[in-house]
N, C-alpha and C positions, 0 to 999 in steps of 0.2 A: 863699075865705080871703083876707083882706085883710095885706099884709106891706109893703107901700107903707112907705116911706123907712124901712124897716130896710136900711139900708148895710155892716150887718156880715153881711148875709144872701149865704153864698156857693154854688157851686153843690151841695154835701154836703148843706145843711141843704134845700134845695130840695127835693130829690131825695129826701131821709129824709122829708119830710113827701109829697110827692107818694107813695110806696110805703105809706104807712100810708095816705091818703087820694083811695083810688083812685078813689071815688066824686065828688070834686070836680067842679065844671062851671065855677067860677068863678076866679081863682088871680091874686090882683094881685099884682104882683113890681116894680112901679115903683117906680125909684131903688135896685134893690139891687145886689149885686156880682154877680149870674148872669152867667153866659155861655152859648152856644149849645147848650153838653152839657147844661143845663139843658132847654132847649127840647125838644132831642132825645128824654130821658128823658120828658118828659109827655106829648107824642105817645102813647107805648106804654104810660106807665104811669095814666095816666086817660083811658078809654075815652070818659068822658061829659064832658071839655072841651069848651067853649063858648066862653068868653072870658078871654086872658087880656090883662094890661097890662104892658108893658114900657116904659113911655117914662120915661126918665130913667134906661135902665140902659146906664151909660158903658162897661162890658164888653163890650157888643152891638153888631155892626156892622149898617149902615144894612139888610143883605139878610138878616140871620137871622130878620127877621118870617114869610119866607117859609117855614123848617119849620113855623108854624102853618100861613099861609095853604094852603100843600100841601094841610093836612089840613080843609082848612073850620074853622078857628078862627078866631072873631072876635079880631082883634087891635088895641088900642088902643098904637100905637108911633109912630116918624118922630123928626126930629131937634127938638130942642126947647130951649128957654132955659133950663132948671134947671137940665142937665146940669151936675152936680156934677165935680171932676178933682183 
């Protein structure tokens, strides 16, 4: 599920589409307003994550990659020149 520079995307709407689509494996969230309770929530609530993208999410601090990485999720993040403010 592609959500890339949706900016109004915060972490409610995140987390209502992760709960109905628990099957997901792919979840790009670059440029949106998540923050780490987002992260947190996917972990548990899609079993079959793979990769997600966070880069360009200004909410996220430089170590929240690492609840994916915990879990073996490919994660496309790091500090980067878009970062919108």
């Amino acid at each position: 599920m592609c959500l890339l520079g949706c900016a109004n995307i915060k972490d409610e709407g995140a987390i209502t589409l992760a709960k109905e689509l628990t099957n997901l494996d792919n979840f790009d969230l670059g440029s949106t307003s998540i923050t780490n309770q987002t992260l947190s929530e996917l972990v548990t609530l899609c079993l079959n994550i793979r990769k997600v993208n966070i880069m360009g999410c200004k909410k996220l601090n430089a170590s929240d990659d690492l609840i994916l990485k915990r879990n073996k999720i490919n994660v496309e993040s790091g500090e980067d020149v878009f970062r919108f403010h």
